[in-house]
MDAnalysis code that builds the backbone (N, CA, C; Angstrom):
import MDAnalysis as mda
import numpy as np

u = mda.Universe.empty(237, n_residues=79, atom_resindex=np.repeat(np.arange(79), 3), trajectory=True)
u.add_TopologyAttr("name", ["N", "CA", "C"] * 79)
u.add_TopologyAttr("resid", np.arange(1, 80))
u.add_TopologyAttr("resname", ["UNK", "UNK", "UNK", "UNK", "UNK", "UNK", "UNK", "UNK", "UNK", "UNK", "UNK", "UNK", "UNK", "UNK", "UNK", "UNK", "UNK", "UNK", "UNK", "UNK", "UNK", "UNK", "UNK", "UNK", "UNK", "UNK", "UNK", "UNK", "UNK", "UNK", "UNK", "UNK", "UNK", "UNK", "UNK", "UNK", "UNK", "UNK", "UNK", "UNK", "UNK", "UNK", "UNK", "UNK", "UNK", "UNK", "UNK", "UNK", "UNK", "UNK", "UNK", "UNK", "UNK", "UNK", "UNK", "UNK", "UNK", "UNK", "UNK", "UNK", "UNK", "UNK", "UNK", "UNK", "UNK", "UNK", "UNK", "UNK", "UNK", "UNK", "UNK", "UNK", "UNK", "UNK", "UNK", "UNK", "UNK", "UNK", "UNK"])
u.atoms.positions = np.array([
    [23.062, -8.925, 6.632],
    [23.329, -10.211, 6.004],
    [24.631, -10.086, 5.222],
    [25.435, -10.762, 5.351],
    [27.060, -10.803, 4.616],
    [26.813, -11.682, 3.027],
    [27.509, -11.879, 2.554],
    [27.659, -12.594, 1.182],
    [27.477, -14.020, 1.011],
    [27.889, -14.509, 2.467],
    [27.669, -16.159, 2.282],
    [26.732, -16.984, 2.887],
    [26.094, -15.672, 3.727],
    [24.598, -16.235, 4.046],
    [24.009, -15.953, 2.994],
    [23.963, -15.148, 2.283],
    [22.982, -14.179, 1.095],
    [23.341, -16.004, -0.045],
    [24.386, -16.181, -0.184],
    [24.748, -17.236, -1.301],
    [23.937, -18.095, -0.754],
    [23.962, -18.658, 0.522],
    [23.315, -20.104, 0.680],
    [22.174, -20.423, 1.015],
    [21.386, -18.817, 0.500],
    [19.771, -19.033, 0.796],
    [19.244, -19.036, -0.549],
    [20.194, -19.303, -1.639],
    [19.322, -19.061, -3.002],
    [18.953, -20.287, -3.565],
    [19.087, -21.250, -3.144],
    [18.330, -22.670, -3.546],
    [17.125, -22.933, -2.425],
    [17.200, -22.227, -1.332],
    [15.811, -21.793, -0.879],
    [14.919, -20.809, -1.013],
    [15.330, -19.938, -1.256],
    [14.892, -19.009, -2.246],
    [14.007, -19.246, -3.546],
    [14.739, -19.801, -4.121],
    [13.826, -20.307, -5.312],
    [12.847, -21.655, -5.313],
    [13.406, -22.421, -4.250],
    [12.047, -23.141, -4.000],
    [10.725, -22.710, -3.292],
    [11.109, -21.267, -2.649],
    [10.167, -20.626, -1.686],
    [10.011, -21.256, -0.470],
    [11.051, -21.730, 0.107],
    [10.718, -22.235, 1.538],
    [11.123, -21.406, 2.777],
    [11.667, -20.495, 1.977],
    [12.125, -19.214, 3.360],
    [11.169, -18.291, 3.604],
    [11.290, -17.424, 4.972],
    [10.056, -16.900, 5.380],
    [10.240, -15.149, 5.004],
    [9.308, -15.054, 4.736],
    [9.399, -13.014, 3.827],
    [10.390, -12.393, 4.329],
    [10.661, -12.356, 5.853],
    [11.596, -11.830, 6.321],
    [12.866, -12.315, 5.445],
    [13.048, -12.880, 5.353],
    [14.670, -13.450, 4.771],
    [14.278, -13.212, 3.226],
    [13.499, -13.361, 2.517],
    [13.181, -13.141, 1.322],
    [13.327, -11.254, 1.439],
    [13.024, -10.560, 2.100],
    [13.225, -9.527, 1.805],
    [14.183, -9.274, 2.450],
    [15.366, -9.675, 3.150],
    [16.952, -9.614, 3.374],
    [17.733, -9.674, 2.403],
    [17.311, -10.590, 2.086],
    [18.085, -11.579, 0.483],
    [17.466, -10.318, -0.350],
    [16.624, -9.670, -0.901],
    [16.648, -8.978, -2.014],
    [17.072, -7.708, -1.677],
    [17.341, -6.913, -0.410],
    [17.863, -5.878, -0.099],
    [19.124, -5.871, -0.012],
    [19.890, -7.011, -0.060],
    [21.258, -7.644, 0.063],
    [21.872, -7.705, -1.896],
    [20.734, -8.273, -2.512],
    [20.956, -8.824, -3.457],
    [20.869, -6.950, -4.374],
    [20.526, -6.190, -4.248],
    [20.224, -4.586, -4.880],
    [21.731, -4.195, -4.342],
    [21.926, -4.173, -3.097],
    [22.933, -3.510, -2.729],
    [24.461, -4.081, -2.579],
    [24.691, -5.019, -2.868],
    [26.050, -5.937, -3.469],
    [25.808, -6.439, -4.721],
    [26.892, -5.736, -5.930],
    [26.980, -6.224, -7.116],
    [27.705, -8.312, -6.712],
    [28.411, -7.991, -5.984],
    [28.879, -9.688, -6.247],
    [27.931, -10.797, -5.995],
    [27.104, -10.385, -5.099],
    [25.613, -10.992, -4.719],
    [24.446, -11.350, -6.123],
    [24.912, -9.987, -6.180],
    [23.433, -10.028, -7.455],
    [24.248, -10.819, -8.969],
    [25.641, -10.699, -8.964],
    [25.757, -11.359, -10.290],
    [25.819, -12.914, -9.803],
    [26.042, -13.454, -8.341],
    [25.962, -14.922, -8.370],
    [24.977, -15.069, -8.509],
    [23.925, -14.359, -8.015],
    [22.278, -14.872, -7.714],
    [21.641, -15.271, -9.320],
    [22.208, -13.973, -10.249],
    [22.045, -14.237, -11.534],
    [22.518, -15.694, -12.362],
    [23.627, -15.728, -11.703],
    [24.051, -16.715, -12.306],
    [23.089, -18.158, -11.997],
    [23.197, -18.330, -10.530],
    [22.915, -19.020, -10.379],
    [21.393, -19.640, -10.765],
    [20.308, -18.391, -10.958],
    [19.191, -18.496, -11.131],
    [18.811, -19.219, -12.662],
    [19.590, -18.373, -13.526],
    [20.248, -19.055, -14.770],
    [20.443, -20.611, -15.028],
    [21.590, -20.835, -14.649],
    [21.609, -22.223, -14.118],
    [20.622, -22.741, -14.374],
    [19.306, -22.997, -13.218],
    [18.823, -23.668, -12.757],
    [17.605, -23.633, -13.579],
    [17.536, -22.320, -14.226],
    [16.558, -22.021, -15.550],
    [17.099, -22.676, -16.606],
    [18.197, -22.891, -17.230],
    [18.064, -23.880, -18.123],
    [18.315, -25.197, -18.021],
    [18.159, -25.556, -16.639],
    [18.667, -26.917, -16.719],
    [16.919, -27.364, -16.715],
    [16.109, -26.532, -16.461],
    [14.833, -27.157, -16.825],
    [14.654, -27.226, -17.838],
    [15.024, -26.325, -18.639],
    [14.648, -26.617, -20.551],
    [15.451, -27.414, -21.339],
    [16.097, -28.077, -20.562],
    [16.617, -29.672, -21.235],
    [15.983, -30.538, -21.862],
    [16.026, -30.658, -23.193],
    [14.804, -31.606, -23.799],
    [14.273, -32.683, -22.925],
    [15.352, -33.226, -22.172],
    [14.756, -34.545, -21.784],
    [14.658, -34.044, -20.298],
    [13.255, -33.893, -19.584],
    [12.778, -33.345, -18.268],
    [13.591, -34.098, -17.104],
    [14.647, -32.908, -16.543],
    [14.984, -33.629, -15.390],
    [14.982, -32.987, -14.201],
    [15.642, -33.498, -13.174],
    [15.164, -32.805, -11.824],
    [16.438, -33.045, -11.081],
    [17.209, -31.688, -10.637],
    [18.864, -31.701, -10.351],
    [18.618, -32.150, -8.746],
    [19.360, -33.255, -8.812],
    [19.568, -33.942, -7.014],
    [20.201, -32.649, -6.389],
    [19.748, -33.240, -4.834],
    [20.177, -32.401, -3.962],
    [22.078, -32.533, -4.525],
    [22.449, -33.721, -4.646],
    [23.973, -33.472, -4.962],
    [24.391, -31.730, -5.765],
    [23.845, -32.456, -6.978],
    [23.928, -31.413, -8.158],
    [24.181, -29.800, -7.502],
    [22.701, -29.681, -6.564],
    [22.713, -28.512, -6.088],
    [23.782, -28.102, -4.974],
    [24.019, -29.117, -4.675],
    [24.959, -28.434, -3.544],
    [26.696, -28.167, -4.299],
    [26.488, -29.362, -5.325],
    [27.926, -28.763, -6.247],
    [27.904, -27.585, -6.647],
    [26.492, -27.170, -7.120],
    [26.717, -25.901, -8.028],
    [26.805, -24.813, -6.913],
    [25.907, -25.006, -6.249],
    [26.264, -23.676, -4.841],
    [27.422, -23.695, -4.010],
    [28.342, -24.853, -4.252],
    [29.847, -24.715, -3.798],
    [30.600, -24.627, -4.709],
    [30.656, -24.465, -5.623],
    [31.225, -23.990, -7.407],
    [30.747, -22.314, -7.064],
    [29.828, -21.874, -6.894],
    [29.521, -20.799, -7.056],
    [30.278, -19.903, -5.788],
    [30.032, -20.534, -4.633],
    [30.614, -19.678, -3.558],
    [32.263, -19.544, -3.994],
    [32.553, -20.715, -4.208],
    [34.468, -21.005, -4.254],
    [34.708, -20.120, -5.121],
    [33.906, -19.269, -6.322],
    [34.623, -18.645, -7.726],
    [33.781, -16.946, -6.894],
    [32.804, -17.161, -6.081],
    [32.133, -15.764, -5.355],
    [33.930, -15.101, -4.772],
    [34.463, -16.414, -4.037],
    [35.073, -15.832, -2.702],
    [36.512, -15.475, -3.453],
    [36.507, -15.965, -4.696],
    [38.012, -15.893, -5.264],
    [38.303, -15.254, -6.159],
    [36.926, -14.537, -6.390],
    [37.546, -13.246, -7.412],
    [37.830, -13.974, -8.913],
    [37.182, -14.832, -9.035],
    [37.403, -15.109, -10.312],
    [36.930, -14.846, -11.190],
])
């Protein structure tokens, strides 16, 4: 698994809709690439506090796909 499949399975990932096989790709991927594991962090982050927003909300598919193309664009650029 390369870096930008590993990136664009982590909003499935955390909803749990991928199948063990790929869940255990993604975490053997995610141990053995630091750039992997600090987006995954990040991103997991994210999405952890945007639930503890006083006022309960629920990030549109938009939202998510901004933040996982925010995330890849700053993954791929060394920023």
């Amino acid at each position: 698994m390369n870096c930008r499949i590993c990136s664009s399975l982590f909003q499935e990932y955390l909803e749990n809709t991928i199948s063990q096989d790929l869940i255990d790709e993604l975490h053997s991927k995610i141990e053995q690439c630091e750039k992997c594991r600090v987006c995954f962090k990040t991103y997991m982050l994210t999405v952890q506090l945007s639930r503890k927003i006083e006022k309960p909300c629920c990030l549109s598919s938009e939202v998510m796909d901004r933040l996982r193309t925010m995330l890849i664009e700053r993954f791929y650029s060394n920023r």
